[in-house]
C-alpha positions in Angstrom: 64.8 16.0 137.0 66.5 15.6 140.5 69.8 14.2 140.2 68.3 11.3 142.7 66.0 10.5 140.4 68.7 10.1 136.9 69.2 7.2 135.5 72.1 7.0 133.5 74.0 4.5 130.9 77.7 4.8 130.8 79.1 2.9 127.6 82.1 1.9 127.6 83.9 0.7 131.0 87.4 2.1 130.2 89.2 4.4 132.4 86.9 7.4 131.3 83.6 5.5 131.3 84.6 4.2 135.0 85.2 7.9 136.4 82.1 8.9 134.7 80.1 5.6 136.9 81.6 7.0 139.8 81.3 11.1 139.4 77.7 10.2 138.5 77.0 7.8 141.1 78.4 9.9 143.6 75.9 12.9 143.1 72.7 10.0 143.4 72.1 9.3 140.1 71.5 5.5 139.5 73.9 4.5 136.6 74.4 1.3 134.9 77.7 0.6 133.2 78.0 -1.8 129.6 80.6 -2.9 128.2 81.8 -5.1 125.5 84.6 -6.9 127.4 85.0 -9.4 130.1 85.7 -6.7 132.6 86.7 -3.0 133.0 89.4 -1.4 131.6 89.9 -4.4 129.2 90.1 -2.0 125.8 92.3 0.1 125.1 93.4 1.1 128.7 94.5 -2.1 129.5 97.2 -1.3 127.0 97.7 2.4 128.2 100.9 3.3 129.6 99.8 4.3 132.9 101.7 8.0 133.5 99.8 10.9 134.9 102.1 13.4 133.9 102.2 16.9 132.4 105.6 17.2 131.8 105.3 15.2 128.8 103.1 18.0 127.5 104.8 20.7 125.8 104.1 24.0 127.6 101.9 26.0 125.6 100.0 23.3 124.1 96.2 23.4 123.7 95.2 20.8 126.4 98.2 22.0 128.5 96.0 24.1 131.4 93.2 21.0 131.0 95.4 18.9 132.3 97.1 20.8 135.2 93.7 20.7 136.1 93.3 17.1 135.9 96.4 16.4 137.8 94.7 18.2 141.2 91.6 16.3 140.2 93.9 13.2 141.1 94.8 14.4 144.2 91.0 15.1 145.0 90.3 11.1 143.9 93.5 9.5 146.2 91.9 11.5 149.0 88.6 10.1 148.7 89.8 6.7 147.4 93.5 5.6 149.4 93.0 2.6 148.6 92.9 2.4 144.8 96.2 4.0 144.7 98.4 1.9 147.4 100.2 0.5 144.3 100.4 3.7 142.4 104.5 4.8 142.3 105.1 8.9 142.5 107.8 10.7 140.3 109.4 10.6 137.5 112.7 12.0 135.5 112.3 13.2 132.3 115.5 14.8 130.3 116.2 15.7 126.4 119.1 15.6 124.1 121.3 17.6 126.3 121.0 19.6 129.5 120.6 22.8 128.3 117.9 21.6 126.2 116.3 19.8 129.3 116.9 23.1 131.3 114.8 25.4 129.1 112.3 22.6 128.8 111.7 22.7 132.8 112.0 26.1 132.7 109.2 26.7 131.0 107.0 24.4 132.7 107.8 26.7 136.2 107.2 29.8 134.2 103.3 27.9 133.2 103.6 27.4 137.7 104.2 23.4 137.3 106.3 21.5 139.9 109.0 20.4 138.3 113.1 20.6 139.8 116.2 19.9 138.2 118.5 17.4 139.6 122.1 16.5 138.5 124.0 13.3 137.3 124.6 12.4 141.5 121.2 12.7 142.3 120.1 10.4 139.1 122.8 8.0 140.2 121.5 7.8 143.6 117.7 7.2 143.2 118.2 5.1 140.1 121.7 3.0 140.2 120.3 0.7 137.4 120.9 3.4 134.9 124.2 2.9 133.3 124.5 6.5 131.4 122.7 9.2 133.7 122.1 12.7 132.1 123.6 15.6 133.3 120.7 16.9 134.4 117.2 15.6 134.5 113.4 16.7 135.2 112.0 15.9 138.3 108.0 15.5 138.5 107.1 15.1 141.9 103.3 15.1 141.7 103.4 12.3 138.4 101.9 9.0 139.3 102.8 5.8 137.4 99.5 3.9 138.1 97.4 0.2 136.7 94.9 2.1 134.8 92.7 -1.0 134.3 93.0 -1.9 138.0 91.8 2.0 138.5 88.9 1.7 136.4 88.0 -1.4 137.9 87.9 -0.1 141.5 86.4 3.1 140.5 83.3 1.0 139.2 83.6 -0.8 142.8 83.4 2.0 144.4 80.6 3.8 142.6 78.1 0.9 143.4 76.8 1.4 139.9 74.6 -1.7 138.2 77.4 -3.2 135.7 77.2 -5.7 132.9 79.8 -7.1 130.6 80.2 -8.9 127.8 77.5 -7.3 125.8 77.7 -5.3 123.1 76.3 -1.8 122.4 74.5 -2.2 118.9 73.0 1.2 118.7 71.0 3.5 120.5 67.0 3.5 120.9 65.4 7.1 119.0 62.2 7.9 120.4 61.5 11.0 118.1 64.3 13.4 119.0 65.5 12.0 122.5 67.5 8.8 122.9 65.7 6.6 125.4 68.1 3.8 125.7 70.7 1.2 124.5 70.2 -1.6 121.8 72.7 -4.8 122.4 74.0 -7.1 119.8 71.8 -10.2 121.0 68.2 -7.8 121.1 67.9 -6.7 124.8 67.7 -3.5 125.8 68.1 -0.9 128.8 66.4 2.3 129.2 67.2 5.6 130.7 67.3 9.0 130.9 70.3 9.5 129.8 73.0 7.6 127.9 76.8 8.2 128.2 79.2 7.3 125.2 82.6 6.6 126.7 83.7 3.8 124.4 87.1 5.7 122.6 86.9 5.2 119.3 83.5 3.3 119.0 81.9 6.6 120.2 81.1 7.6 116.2 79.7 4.2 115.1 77.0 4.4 117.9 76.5 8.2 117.7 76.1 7.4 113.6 73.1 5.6 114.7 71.4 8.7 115.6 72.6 10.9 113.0 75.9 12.5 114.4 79.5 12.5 113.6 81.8 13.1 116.3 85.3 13.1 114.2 87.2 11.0 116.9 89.9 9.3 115.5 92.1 6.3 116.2 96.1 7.4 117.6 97.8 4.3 117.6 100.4 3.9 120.6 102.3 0.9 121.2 103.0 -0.9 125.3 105.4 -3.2 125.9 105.6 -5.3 128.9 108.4 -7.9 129.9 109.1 -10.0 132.7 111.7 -9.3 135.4 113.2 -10.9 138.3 114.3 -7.9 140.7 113.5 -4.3 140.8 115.2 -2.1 138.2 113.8 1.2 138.5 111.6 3.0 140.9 110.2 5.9 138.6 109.0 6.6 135.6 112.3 7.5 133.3 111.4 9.3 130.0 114.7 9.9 128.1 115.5 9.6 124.3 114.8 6.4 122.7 113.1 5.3 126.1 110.1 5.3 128.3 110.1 3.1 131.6 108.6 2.1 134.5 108.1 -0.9 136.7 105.0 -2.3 138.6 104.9 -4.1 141.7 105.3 -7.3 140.1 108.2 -6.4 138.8 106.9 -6.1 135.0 109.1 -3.3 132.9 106.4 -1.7 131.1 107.5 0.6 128.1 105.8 3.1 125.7 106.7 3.5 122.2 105.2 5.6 119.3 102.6 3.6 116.7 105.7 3.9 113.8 103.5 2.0 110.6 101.8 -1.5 110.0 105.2 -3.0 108.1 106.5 -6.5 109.5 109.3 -4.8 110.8 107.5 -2.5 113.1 105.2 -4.9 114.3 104.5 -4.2 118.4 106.9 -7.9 118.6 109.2 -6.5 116.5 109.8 -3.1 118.0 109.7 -4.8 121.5 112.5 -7.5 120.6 114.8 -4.2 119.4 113.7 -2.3 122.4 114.8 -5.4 124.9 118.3 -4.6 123.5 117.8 -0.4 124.3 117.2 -1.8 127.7 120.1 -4.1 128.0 122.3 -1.1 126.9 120.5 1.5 128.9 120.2 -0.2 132.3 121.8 -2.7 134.4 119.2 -5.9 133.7 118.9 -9.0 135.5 119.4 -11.8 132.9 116.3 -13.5 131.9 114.1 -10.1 131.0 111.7 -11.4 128.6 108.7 -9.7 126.6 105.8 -10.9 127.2 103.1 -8.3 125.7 103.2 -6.3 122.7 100.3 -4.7 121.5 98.9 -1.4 120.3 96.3 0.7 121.4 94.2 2.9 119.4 93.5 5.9 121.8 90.4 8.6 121.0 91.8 11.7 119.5 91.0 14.8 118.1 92.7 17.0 115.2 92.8 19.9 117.9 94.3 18.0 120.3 91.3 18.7 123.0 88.7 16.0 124.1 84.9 16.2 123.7 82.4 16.5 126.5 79.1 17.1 125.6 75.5 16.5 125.0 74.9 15.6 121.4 73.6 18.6 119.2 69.8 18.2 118.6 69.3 15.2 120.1 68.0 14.6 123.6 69.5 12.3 126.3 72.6 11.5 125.1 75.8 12.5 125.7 79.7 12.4 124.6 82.5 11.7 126.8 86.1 10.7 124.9 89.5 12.2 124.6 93.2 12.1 125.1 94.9 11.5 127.1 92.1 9.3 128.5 94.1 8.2 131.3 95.3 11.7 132.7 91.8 13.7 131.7 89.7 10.6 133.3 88.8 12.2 137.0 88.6 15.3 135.5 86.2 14.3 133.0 84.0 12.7 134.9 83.8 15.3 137.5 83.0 18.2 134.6 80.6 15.9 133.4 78.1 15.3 136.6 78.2 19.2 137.4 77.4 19.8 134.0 74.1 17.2 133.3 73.7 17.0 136.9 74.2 20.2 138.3 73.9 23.0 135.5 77.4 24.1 135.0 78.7 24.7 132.8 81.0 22.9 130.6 84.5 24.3 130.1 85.3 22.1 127.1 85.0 22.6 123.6 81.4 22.0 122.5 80.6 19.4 120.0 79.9 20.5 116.8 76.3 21.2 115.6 
């Protein structure tokens, strides 16, 4: 079938599921986005971090090529959109323990032919004067982008021009002997197409379940913290021990922290009222910095670390879009995914299993 003729169903209107609209759009086919929420990017990537980075990716890890990849797939998208990324802040300085410990970490991302530089104590000092203890020596990322990846998703379904509705669930999808012809929602309508796109995270498995197929995503918990500020603290990302920064526009701090367990005590309000005193020690604070969002996200992973891209094994018409780091991998994703259903490539991703 001509690719001006596909019809397509993305589910799920994340970050992924919104690159997906707009890759497939792009090349004619006529998609129509669901989506459970009010809007897109109201699951978990409203409650991502928002750091396209690799040099929070050890070098030599499984995905670490994938997402050098995705990172010039970036560049590709802020030339053809300017506009989504006006907001979007560049850099950030990244450092460990000590300095020689940072040093071998950035030199080994130069030896895999990433852009990183070192840059001393002064240099810190300069670009950020709201950090009271500066490293010795820190990472510089040039190319990172600290970004809204809701807002992204958002425009990127703007842009693509695709049919969307919201605030419907997915119940299953419609078998017609071995090809999947459609979408079931929750209240008993229906769409058709010729091809349906899971791109919901974590709900990928309960819908692929409904034909007969396990994907084995599962749920990495992750932890955002937002608080209100009065002035501007910090102008990139800063990813040292104990913390990860950044600030938008609006002057929100927004801070990552690792998914610890489901005690009281590390409850996402709990860690971010013992991380608002990290920040008072680490950084010069206006007074009346206040959290005002703490909440975890449950990001799509796999045990091998890679994502999953992929029509599903035996079953006509449908198709598996979901991985980690959602936010990075999401232009590249959705690119790889309309040359592969649209135009015949071949996909460089690990296949799903049969």
């Amino acid at each position: 079938m001509a690719s001006a003729k596909r019809s397509v169903i993305v589910v799920g209107a994340g970050i992924v599921g919104a690159s997906l609209a707009f890759h497939f759009a792009r090349r004619g086919a006529a998609v129509h986005v669901v989506e459970e929420g009010a809007q897109a990017g109201s699951g978990v990537t409203a409650r991502a971090f928002g750091w396209v980075n690799i040099i929070n990716i050890a070098p030599g890890a499984v995905n670490y090529r994938l997402v050098q990849e995705a990172l010039a797939d970036y560049a590709r998208l802020q030339a053809v959109l300017p506009d989504a990324f006006v907001a979007a802040r560049p850099g950030s300085l990244f450092w460990l323990g000590g300095a020689a410990e940072t040093e071998a970490f950035a030199a080994a991302h130069r030896a895999e032919g990433t852009d990183v530089e070192l840059v001393n104590a002064a240099t810190i000092t300069a670009w950020e004067p709201n950090l009271r203890q500066p490293p010795a020596c820190a990472m510089f990322s040039p190319r990172d982008l600290a970004l809204d990846p809701a807002r992204l998703a958002r425009d990127l379904i703007d842009a693509s021009g695709a049919t969307a509705t919201f605030g419907r669930k997915v119940e299953n999808l419609i078998l017609s002997g071995d090809r999947v012809s459609g979408v079931r929602f929750a209240d008993g309508g229906m769409v058709e197409a010729d091809l349906v796109i899971l791109a919901g995270g974590t709900a990928v498995d309960k819908l692929a379940e409904s034909v007969g197929f396990r994907s084995a995503v599962e749920a990495s918990p992750s932890i955002i913290l937002r608080y209100s500020c009065a002035a501007p603290v910090v102008s990139r990302i800063l990813r040292g021990p104990g913390l990860e920064i950044r600030q938008s526009g609006d002057n929100i701090l927004h801070v990552a922290k690792g998914y610890i367990d489901d005690t009281a005590e590390n409850a996402p309000k709990r860690i971010g009222e013992r991380i608002l005193k990290v920040m008072y020690e680490r950084l010069h604070l206006p007074d009346g910095v206040a959290l005002v969002e703490a909440a975890a996200g449950y990001r799509p992973f796999f045990s091998d670390g890679m994502p999953r891209l992929g029509f599903l094994p035996g079953i006509e018409g449908a198709y598996v879009a979901v991985g980690h780091p959602g936010v990075i991998l999401a232009p590249l994703l959705g690119r790889l995914a309309a040359e592969h259903v649209l135009d015949g490539q071949r996909s460089p991703l690990v296949p799903l299993p049969a």
